[in-house]
C-alpha positions in Angstrom: -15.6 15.2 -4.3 -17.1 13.1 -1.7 -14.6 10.4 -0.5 -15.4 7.8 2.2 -11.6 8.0 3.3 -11.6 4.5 5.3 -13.4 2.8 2.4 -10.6 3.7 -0.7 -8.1 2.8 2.2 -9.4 -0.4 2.5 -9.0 -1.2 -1.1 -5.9 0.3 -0.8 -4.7 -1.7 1.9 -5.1 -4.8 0.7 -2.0 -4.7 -1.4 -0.1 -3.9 1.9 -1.7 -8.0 2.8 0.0 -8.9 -0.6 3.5 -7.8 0.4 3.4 -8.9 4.0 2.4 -12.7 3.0 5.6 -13.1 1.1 7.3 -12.4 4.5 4.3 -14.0 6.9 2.4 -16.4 4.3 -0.4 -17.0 6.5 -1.4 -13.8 7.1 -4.1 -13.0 4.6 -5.7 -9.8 5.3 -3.8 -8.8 8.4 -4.1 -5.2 8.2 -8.2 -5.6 7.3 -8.6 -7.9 10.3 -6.7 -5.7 12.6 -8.6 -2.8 11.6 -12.0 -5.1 12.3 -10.0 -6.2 15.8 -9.6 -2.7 16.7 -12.7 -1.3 16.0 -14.5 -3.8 17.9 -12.4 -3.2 21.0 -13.2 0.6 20.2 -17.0 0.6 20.1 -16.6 -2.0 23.6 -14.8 1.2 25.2 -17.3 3.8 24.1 -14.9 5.3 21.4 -16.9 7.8 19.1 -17.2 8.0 15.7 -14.8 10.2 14.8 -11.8 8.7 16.8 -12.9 5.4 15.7 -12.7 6.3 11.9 -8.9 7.9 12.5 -8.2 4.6 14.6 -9.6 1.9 12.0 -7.3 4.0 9.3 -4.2 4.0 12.1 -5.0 0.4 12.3 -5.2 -1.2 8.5 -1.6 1.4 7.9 -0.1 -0.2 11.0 2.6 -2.3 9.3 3.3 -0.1 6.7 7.0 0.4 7.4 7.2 -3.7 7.1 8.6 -4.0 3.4 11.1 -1.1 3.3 12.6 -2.1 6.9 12.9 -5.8 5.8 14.5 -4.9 2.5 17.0 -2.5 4.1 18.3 -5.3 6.5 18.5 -7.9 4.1 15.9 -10.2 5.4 12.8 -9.9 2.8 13.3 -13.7 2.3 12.6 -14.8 5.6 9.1 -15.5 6.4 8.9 -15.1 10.3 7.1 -13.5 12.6 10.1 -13.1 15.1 11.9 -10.7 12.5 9.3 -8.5 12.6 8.5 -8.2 15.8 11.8 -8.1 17.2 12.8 -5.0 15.0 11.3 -1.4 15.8 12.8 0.0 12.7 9.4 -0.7 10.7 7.3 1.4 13.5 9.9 3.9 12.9 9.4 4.2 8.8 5.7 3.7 9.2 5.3 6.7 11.5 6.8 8.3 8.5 5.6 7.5 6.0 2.3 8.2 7.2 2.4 11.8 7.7 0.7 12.8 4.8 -2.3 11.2 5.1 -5.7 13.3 5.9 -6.6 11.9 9.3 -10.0 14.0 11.0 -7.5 14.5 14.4 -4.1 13.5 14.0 -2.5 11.9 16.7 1.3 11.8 17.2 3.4 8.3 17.2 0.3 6.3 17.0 2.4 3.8 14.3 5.5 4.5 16.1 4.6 3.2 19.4 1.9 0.2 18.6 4.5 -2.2 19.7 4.9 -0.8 23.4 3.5 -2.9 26.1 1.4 -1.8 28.6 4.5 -2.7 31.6 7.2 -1.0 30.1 9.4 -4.0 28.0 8.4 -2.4 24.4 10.8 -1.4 22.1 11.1 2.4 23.6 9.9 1.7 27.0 7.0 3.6 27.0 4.1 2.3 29.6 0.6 2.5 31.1 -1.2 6.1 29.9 2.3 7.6 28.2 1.7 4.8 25.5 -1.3 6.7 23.1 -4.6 5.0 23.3 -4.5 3.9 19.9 -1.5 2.6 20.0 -2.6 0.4 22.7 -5.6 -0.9 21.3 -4.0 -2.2 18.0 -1.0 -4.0 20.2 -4.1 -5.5 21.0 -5.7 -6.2 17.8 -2.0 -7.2 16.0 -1.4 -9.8 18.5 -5.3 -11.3 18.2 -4.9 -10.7 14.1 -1.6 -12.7 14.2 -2.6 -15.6 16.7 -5.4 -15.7 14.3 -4.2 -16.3 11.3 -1.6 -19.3 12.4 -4.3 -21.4 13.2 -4.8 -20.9 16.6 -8.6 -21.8 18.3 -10.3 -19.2 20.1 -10.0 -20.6 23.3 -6.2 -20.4 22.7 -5.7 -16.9 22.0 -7.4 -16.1 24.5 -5.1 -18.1 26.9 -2.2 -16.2 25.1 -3.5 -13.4 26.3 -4.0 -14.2 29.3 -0.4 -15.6 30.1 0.8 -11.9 28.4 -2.0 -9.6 30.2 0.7 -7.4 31.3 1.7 -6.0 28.0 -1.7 -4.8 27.4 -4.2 -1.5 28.4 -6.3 -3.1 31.9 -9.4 -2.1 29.5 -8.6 -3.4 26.4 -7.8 -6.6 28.0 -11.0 -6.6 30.1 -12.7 -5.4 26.0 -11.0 -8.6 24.3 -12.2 -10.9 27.1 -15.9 -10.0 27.0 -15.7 -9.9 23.2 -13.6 -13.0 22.9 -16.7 -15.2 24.5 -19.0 -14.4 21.4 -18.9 -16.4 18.5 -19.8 -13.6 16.1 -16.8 -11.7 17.1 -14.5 -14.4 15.9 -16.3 -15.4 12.4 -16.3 -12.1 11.4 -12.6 -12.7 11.4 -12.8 -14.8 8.2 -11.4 -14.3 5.3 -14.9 -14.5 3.4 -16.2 -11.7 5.4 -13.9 -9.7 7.5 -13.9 -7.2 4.5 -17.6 -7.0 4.5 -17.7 -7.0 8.6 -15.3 -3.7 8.6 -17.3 -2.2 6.3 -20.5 -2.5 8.4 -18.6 -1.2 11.4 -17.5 1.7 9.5 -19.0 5.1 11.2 -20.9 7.2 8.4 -18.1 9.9 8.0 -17.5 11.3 4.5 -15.2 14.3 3.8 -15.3 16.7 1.1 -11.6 15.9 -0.9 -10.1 17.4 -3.8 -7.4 14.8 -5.8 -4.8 16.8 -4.4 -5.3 16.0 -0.8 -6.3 11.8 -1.8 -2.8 12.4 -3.2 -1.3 12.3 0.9 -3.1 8.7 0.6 -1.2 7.5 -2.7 2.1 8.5 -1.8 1.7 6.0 1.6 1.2 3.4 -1.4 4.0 4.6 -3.7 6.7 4.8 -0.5 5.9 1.5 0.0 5.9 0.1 -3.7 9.0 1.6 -3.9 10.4 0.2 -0.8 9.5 -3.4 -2.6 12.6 -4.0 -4.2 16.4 -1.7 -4.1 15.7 -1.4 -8.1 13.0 0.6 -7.4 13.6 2.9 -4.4 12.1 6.4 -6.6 10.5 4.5 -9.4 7.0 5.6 -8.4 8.2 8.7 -7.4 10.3 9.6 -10.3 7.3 8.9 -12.7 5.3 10.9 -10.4 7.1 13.8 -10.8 8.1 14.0 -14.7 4.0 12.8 -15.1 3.3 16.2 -13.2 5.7 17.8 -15.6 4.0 16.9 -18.6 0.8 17.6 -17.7 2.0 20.8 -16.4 3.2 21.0 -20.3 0.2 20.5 -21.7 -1.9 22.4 -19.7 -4.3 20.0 -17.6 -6.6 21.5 -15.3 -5.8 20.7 -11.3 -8.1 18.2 -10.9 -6.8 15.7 -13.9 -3.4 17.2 -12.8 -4.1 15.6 -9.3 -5.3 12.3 -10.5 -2.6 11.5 -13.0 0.0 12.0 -10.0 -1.8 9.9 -8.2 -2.6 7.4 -10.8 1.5 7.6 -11.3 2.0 6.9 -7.8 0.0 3.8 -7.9 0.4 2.7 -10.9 2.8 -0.1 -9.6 0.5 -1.4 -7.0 0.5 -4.9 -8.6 4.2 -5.0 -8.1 3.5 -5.6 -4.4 1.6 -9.2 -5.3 4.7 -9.8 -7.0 7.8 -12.5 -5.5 10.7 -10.3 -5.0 12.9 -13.4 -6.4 11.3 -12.5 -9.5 11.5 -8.9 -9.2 15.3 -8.8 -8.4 16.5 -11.3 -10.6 20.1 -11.0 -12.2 19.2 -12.8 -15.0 16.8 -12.8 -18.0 13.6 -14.4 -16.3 11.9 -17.3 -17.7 8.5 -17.8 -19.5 6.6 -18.3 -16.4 8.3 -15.3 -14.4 8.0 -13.1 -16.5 4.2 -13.9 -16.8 4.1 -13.4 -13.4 5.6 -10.2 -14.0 2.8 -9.4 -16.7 0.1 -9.9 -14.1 0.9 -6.9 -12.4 -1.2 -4.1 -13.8 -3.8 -6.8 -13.8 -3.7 -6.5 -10.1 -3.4 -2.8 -9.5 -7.1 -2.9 -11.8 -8.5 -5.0 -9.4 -7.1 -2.7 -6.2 -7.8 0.7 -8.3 -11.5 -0.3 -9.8 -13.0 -0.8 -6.3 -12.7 3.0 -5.3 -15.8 5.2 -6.2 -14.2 8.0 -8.4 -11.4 6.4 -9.4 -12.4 5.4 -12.6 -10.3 7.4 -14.9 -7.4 7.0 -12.8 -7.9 3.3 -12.9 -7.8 3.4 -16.8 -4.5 5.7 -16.8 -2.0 3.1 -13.9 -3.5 0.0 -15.4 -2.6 0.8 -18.8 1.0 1.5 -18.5 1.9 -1.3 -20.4 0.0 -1.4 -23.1 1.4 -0.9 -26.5 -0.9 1.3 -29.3 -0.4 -1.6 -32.1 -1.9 -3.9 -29.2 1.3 -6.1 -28.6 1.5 -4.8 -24.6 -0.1 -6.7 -21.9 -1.7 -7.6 -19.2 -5.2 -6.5 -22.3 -3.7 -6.2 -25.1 -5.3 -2.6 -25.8 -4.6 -0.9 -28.8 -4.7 2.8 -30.0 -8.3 3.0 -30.3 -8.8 2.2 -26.6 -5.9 4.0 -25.2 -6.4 7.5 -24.3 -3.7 10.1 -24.1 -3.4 10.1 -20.6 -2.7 6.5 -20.8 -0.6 7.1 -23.5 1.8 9.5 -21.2 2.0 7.4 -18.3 3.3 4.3 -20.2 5.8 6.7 -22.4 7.5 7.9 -18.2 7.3 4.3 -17.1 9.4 3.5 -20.1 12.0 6.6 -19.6 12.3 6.1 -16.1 12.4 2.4 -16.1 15.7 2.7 -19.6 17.0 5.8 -16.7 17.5 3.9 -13.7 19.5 0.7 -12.5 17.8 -2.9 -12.9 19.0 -6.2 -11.3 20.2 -7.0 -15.0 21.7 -3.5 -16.2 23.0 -0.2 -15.3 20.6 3.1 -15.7 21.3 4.4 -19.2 21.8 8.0 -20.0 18.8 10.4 -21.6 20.4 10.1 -25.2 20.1 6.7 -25.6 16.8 6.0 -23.6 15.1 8.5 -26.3 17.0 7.1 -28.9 15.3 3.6 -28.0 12.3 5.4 -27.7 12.2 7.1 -31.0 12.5 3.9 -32.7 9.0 2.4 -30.6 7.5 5.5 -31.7 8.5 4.9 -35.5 7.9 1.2 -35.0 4.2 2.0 -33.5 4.1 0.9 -29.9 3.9 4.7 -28.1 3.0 8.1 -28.6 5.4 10.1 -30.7 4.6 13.3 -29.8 5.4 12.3 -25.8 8.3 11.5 -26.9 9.0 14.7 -28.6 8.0 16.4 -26.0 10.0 14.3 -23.0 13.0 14.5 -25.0 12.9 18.4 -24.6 11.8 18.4 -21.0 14.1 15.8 -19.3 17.1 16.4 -21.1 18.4 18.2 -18.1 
């Protein structure tokens, strides 16, 4: 199939905004205006087409590494800019976590090293040329993106700049100076159209794709919903995997085997628009947490349903809590509009939610998740032939 690569990872993206505004709450759509910041700088320097798409994708999966890092070091909960720029472990994880996505020409330590500056005082001390060129053009674009978005004026980033010249490329400096005296170059910053503006920008590359290499895309996305919360460090993954058993057990064909693991990898997306007081909370939550809760698979719709080709995989992650007598949520679907794909997705996220630890209980073992999930069958609210069959499969 025919995927315009930087266009699903703008959709995509977007939920990487959602989780980085709980730790930086003015930064709405830092990775989309980066990528625009970027790829500005990159046309001023003659960058062609090709490079530019890889860069723009470099660019909007820059701060991927942000959530796990902050989570690991026990500082989710406080929203400043100093802890993340003072800590290179998220260039580290985002250099990782990247390495299965379909780039047109990889380049090495692009993520790792967009922190460096230009004279040397960077995390690892890289400077001038040893820094890669991408890299030094979305130092560029994070600073602007950042100064941006806490209310500074034009005319004092640019003074920022100036003052900090030497941790920045000669030429990209010289790039953000001519662009920084046209007023089209900051109002395409907004938040009403720096979507729109990237996707103008966007060089005309498509790329034949088969679901199993958009799957190197989802898991970035399910590494970092996982990384949300230290209840669900392999919750994405875990589904993943006994998903791909099943189908494997019934006997899909590769291409629907493909999309359910990736529709199991993102089927959690919402979860990164979701407070992490909320999510880890020790205790039973309250009526309006746990509607907040609720509204997740309502937002991983609104990512998933954006992305030409998509569709059915939309369907299958944004179902997953849907009951069959039409008692689940965020729709309230019932067995008439819930296909069996659906159906299997929302019997794993059950099985592997029971199976592993929450904030307010211990994992608990096969039995007695399939014992509570025989009963939902009887009682109507899943498929009882998944669970049949899961009970058989995942004993071990």
């Amino acid at each position: 199939m025919l995927f315009n690569v930087n266009e699903l990872l703008i959709s995509l993206s977007r939920t990487l905004d959602f989780a980085e505004k709980e730790i930086l709450p003015n930064n709405t759509n830092h990775g989309t205006r980066a990528a625009y910041i970027a790829g500005r700088i990159a046309r001023k320097l003659a960058v062609p087409d090709e490079p530019l798409f890889d860069l723009i994708s470099y660019s909007l999966l820059h701060d991927n590494g942000v959530v796990g890092t902050l989570k690991k070091t026990g500082r989710l909960r406080k929203p400043a800019e100093a802890v993340l720029e003072a800590d290179p472990d998220h260039c580290v994880a985002g250099e990782k976590n990247i390495r299965s996505f379909p780039f047109l020409n990889p380049q090495k330590n692009v993520i790792l090293y967009h922190h460096e500056h230009f004279d040397g005082s960077g995390y690892f001390g890289l400077s001038g040329s040893d820094i890669p060129l991408y890299s030094r053009i979305i130092a560029m674009a994070d600073t602007l993106a950042i100064l941006y978005s806490e209310g500074m004026s034009s005319a004092d980033i640019l003074q920022t700049v100036r003052r900090d010249s030497r941790f920045f490329d000669p030429d990209v400096y010289d790039a953000v100076m001519d662009l920084g005296g046209r007023i089209e170059f900051w109002l395409g910053m907004d938040d009403m159209f720096v979507k729109s503006t990237l996707l103008t920008m966007l060089p005309k590359v498509t790329r034949e794709f088969t679901y199993r290499q958009i799957r190197g895309i989802s898991q970035i996305f399910s590494r970092v919903i996982d990384a949300k919360s230290p209840f669900t460090g392999s919750h994405s993954r875990g589904i993943s995997e006994r998903t791909g058993v099943l189908c494997r057990y019934y006997d899909f064909d590769e291409k629907t085997y493909w999309m359910m693991r990736i529709a199991a990898d993102l089927h959690d997306l919402g979860k990164l628009a979701v407070p992490n007081s909320i999510l880890d909370k020790p205790a039973k939550l309250d009526r309006e947490e746990f509607m907040i809760i609720q509204s997740h698979p309502f937002y991983t719709r609104r990512i998933l349903e954006m992305i030409r080709g998509f569709e059915a995989i939309t369907e299958w992650a944004s179902n997953h809590h849907e009951k069959l007598d039409g008692s689940g949520y965020p729709y309230g679907l019932d067995r008439s509009q819930l296909d069996f794909n659906s159906r299997i997705l929302a019997c794993v996220d059950i099985y592997q939610a029971l199976t592993e630890d929450r904030p307010y209980r211990k994992a608990i073992p096969h039995a007695q998740a399939m014992k509570l999930m025989q009963g939902m069958a009887r009682d109507g609210l899943i498929e009882p032939s998944v669970t049949e069959d899961m009970d058989t499969l995942f004993r071990e």
